[in-house]
C-alpha positions in Angstrom: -37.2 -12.5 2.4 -34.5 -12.8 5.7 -31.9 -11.3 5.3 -29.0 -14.4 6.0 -26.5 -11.8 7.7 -29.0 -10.3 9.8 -27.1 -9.2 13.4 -29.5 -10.4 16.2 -29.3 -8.2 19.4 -26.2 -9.2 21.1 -25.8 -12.2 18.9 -23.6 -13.3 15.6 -24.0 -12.3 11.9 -24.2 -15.7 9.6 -20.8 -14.7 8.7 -19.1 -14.3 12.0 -20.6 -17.7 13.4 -19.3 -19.2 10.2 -15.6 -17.8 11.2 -16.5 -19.3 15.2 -17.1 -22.7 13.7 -14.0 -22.4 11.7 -12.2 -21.8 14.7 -13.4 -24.3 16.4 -13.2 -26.9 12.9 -9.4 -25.9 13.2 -8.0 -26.2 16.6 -7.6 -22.7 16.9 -5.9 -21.6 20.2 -5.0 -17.9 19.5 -6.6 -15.0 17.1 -4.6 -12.0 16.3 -6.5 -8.9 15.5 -4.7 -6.5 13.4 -4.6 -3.4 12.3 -2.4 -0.4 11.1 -1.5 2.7 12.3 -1.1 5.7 10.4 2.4 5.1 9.1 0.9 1.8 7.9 3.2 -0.2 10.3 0.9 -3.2 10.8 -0.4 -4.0 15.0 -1.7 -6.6 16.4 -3.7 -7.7 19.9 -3.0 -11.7 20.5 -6.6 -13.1 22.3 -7.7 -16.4 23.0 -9.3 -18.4 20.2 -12.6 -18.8 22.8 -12.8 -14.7 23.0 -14.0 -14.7 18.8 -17.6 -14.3 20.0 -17.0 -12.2 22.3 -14.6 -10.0 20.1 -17.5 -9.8 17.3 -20.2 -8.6 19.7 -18.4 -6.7 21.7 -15.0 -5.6 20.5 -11.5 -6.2 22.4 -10.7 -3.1 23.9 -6.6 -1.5 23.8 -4.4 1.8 24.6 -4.9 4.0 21.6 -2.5 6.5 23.0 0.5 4.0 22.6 -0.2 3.7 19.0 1.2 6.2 16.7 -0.8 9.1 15.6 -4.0 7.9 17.4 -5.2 9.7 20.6 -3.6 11.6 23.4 -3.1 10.0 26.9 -6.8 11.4 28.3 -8.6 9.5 24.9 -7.1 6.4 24.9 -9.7 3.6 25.2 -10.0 2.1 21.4 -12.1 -0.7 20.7 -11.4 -3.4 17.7 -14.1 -4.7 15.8 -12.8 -7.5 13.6 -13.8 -8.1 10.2 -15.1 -11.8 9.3 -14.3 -10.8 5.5 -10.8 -10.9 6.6 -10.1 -14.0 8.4 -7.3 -16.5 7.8 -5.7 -19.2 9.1 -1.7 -18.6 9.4 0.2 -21.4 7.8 3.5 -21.3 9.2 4.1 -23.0 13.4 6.6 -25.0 14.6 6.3 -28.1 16.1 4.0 -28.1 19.0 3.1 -24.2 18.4 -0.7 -23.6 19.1 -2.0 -22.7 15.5 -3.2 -19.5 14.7 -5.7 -17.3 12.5 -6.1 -13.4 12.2 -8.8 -10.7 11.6 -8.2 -7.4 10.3 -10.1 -4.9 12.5 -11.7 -1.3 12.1 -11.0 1.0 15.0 -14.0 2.2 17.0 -14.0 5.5 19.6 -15.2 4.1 22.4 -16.8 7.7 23.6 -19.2 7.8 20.7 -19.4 4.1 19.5 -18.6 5.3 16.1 -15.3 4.9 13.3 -12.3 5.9 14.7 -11.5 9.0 12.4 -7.8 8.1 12.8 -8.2 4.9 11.5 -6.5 4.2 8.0 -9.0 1.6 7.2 -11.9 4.1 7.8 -10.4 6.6 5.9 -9.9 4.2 3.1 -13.6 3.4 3.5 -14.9 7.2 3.3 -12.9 7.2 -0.2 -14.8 4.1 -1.6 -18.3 5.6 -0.1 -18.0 8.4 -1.9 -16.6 6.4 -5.1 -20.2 4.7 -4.3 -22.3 7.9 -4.5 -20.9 8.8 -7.9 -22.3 5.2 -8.6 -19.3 3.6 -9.3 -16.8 0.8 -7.4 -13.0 0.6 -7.1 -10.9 -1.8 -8.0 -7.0 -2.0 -7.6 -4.1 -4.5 -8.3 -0.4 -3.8 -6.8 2.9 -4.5 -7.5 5.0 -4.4 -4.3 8.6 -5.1 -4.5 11.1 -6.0 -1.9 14.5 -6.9 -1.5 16.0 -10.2 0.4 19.6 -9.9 2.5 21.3 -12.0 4.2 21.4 -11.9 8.4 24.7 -11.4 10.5 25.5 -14.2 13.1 23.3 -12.4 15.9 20.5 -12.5 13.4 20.4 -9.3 12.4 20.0 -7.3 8.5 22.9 -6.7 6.6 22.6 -5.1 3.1 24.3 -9.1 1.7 21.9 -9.4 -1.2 20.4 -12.9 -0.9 21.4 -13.4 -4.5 22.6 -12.1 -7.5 20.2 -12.4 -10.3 18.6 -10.2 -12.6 15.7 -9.0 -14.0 13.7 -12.6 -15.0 16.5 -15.0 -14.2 16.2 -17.9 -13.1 18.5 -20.3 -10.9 21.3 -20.8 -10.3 21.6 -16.6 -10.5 17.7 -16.6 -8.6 19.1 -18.3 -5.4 16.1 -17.7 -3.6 13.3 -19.1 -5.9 12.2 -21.6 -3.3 11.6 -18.9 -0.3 9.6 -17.1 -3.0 7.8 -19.9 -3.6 7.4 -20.9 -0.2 6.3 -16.9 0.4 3.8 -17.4 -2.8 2.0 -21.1 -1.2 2.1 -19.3 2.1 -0.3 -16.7 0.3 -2.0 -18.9 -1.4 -2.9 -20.8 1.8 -4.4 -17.6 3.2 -6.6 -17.0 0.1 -4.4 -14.2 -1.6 -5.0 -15.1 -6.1 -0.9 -15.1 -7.5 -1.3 -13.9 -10.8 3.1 -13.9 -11.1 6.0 -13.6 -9.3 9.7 -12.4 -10.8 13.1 -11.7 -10.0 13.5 -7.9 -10.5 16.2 -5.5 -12.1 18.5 -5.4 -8.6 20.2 -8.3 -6.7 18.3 -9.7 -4.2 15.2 -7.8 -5.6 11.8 -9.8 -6.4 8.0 -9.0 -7.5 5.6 -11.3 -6.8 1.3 -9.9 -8.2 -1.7 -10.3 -7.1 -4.9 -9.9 -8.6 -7.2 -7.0 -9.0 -9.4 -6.8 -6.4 -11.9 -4.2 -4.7 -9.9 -1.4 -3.3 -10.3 -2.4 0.9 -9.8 -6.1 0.4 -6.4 -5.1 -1.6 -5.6 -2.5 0.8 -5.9 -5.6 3.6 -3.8 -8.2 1.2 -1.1 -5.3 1.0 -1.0 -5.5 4.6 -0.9 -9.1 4.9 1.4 -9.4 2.0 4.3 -7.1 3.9 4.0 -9.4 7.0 4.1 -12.9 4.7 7.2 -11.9 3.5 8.5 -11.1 6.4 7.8 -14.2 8.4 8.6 -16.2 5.5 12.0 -14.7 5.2 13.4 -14.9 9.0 12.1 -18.6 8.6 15.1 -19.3 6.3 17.7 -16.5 7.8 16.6 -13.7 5.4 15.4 -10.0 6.4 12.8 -8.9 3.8 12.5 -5.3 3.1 9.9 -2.6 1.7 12.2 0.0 2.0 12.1 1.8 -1.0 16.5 2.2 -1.4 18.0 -0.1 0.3 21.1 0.4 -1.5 22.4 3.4 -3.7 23.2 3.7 -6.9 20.8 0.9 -8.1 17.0 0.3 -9.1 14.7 0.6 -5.8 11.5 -0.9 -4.8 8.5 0.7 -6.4 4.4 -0.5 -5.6 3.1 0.1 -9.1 -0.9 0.1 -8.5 -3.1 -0.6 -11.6 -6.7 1.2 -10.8 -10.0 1.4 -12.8 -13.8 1.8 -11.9 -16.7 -0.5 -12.5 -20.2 0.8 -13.3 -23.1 -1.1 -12.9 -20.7 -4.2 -13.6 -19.4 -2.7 -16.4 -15.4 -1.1 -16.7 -15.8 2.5 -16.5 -12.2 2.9 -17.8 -13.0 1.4 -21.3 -13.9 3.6 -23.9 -14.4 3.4 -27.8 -11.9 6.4 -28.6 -8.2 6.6 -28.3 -6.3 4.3 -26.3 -9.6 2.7 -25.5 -9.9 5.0 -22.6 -13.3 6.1 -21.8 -14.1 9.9 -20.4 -14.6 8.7 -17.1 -11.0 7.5 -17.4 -9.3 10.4 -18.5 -10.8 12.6 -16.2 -9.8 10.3 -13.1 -6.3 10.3 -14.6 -6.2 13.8 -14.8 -7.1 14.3 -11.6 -4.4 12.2 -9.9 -1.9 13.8 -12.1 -2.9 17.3 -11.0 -2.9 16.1 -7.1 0.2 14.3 -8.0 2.6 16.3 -6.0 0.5 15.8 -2.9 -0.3 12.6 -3.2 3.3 12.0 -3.3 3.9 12.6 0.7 1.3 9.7 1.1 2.3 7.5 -1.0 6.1 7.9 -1.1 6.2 8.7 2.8 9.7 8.5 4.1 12.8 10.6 3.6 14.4 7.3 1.6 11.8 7.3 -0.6 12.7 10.2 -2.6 16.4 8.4 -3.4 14.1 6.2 -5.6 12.2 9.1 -7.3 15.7 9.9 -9.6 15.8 10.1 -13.2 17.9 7.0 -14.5 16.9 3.4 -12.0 13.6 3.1 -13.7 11.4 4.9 -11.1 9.2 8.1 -12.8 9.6 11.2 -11.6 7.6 13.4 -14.1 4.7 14.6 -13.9 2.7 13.0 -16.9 1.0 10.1 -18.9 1.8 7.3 -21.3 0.2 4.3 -23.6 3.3 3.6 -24.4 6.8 4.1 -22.3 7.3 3.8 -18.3 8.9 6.7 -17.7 5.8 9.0 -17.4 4.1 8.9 -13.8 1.0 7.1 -15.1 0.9 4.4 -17.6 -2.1 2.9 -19.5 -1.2 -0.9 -20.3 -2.2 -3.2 -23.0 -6.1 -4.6 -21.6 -6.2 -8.2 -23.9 -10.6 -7.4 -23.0 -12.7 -4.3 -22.3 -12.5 -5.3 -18.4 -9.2 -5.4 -18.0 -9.1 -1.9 -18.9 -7.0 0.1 -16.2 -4.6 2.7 -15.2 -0.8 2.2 -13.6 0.2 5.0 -11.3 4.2 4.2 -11.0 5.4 6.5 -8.7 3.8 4.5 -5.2 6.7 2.6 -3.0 6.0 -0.2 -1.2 6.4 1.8 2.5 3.4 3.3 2.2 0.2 2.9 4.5 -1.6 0.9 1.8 -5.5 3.0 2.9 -4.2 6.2 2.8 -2.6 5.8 -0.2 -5.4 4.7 -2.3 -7.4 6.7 -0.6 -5.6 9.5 -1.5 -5.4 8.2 -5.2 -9.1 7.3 -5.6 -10.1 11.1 -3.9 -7.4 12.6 -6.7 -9.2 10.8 -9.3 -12.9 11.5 -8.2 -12.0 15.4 -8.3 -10.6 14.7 -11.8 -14.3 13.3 -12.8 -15.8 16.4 -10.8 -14.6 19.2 -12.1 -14.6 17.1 -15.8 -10.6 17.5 -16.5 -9.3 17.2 -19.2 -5.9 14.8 -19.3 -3.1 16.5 -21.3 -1.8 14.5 -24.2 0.1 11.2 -23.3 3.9 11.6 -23.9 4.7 9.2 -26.3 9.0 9.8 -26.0 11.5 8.4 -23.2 10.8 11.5 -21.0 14.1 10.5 -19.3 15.9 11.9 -22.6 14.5 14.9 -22.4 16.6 18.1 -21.5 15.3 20.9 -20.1 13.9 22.9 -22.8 12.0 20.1 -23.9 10.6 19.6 -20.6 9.6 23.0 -20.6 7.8 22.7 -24.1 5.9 19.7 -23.2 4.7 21.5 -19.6 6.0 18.5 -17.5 6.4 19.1 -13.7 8.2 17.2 -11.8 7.7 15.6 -8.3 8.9 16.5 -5.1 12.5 16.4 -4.6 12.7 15.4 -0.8 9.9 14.6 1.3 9.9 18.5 2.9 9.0 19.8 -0.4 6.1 16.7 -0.6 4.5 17.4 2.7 4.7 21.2 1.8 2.7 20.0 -1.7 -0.1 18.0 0.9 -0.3 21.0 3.1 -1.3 23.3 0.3 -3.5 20.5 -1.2 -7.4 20.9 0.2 -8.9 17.7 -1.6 -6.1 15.3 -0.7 -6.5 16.4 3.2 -10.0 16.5 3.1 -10.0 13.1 1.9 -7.5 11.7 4.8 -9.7 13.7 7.1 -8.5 16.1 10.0 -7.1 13.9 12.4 -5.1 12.3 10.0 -3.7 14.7 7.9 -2.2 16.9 10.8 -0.8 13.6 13.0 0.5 12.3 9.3 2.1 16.1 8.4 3.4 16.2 12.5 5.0 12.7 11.7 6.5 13.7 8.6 7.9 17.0 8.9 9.2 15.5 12.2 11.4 12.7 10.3 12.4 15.4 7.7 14.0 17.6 10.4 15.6 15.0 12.2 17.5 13.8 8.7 18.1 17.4 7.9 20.0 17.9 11.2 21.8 14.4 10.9 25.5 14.2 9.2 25.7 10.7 6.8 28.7 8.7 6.4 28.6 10.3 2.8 29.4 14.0 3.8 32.6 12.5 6.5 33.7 10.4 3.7 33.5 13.5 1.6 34.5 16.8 3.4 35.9 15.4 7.1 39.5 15.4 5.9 39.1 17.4 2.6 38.3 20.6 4.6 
């Protein structure tokens, strides 16, 4: 039997010269090949729609030492290799514009010929290869949340909420339904499954889901999702954000990611005995609650994320499990069948790198199954009522209060670095502690409004 996708020397796979003849179906002119760096800011190389063939069998070569966290000055020839998984036509041009498609790429050191170490997507991919040893694949579905504001006369984002609806409204309080639905078609267009889409709790503040997928391809649609939005927005005079608190004193934007394992096609996560959780699951779920606090710097990454991870707007903050109520760090939802059985870490925003952050999830998890942990009893009460003393019967730790504290929790945390890898973890921690010191050191409206003419 031939193998259909078999690379010829110096030729195509079936599947890339089934994206070239796509191109060429299409009218094509221009490919952009993207991919992220290591804060998960999303880059892209513009080529020629006649360079696709020449992109697949020999890679499009750029400056690694001008993206950040890659290489230094005397290591910066990077080479992208697209993936022909990931292309997609973009739907939005204006008149006359040349029409466009993109490909997600992996990174490639150029010295050895092999996986860029620094690349998030590799990193991701390490996670789910070693998911793949222990014989099981990983699926994932987010919920990434963003706000829409208006744009000043120049064009440029105020804090104006686009609307002022509520949680489920509907218009004339949901002002923006249409630009969500244009976001959701534009989606739709580029192959992304819409399970729902919302208004959310704040002003201005919208959901819209996607369905589970295997961990890299929903990784990628996270990616792609964040750019949507954005392009989607400016085309109607809006500036979409994934910054987690955009405004204080009200709900922020959280990236609730539902996770389970499939064996042998079969859910991993669905058991016979309480909550219909299987071993496998509670193990996994122990071990992302006891790397929790590490995972934390990854997945809540900036100094504003930690203004969302306060008791009281909705977002959890302690350190524990639920079948039941949303304000432990891990939920178990209602699954209507045995497949849809799954797990809801809470605590993600929306401004993470999308790789590293499951990564460092799936890695927490794996240890869990490892070592055979045991998960602590689910807390069954509003946790958010809970005074001290009962948080101190219960055992419940809390997360990092600022991101100092989570990048110290990462630094003393061996299985969540091992997982991002070397190169990673110390240009992430370098990033991080950097963006800590500098808010440390600033002085915020807040404190003139406060002290300047009080002391």
């Amino acid at each position: 039997m031939t193998d259909d996708n078999a690379k010829p020397d110096g030729g195509l796979t079936a599947e890339e010269q089934a994206v070239v003849d796509e191109i060429d179906e299409n009218n094509i002119d221009f490919l952009r090949l993207q991919f992220t760096d290591i804060l998960g800011v999303v880059k892209n190389v513009s080529v020629p729609a006649d360079q696709a063939e020449k992109a697949f069998t020999e890679g499009i070569y750029f400056d690694g030492s001008s993206i950040n966290g890659f290489v230094r000055i005397q290591e910066s020839d990077m080479r992208l290799k697209p993936d022909p998984e990931t292309f997609a036509i973009l739907p939005w041009r204006s008149d006359g514009e040349s029409g466009a498609a993109r490909l997600i790429c992996d990174v490639i050191n150029t010295s050895t010929g092999e996986p860029f170490e620094g690349d998030p997507r590799y990193v991701l991919k390490q996670a789910l290869e070693k998911a793949d040893e222990h014989g099981y694949e990983v699926n994932m579905a987010p919920e990434p949340e963003f706000f829409l504001f208006e744009t000043d006369e120049d064009g440029y984002a105020t804090t104006e909420f686009a609307d002022h609806g509520g949680y489920f409204d509907l218009a004339p309080k949901d002002l923006q339904s249409d630009v969500r639905r244009e976001i959701i078609y534009t989606l739709e267009e580029m192959g992304f499954d819409i399970e729902a889409s919302h208004h959310e709790v704040a002003e201005g503040q919208y959901e819209i889901n996607f369905e589970y997928d295997d961990a890299l391809t929903t990784a990628d649609n996270v990616a792609t999702f964040r750019f949507v939005v954005r392009a989607v927005a400016a085309q109607h005079d809006l500036h979409a954000t994934f910054m987690p608190k955009p405004v204080p004193k009200i709900n922020g934007s959280g990236m609730h990611t539902h996770m389970s394992l499939f064996e042998d096609g079969e859910n991993a996560f669905h058991g016979d005995g309480d909550f219909d959780l299987s071993e496998t699951a509670l193990s996994y779920l122990a071990g992302v609650l006891d790397h929790a606090q590490a995972i934390t710097a990854v997945t809540n990454p900036t100094v504003n994320s930690y203004k969302r991870l306060v008791p009281g707007y909705e977002a959890p903050v302690y350190v524990a499990w639920s079948d039941r109520n949303r304000s432990a760090l891990i939920r178990k939802p209602a699954a209507r069948v045995p497949a849809a059985t799954r797990i809801e870490a809470r605590f993600p925003d929306p401004s993470c790198n999308p790789y590293l952050g499951f990564a460092s999830l799936i890695n927490a998890g794996l240890d869990g199954i490892e070592r055979d942990l045991d998960a602590p009893d689910p807390i069954r009460e509003n946790i958010y009522d809970f005074d001290d003393e009962q948080i101190a019967e219960y055992g419940i730790e809390t997360l990092p209060k600022n991101l100092g504290d989570a990048v110290e929790a990462l630094e003393a945390d061996e299985v969540v670095l091992d997982g991002l890898g070397e190169h990673v973890a110390e240009k992430f921690i370098e990033a991080k502690n950097q963006e800590f010191t500098e808010y440390l050191v600033d002085v915020s409206e807040w404190e003139l409004d406060r002290y300047l003419e009080t002391f």
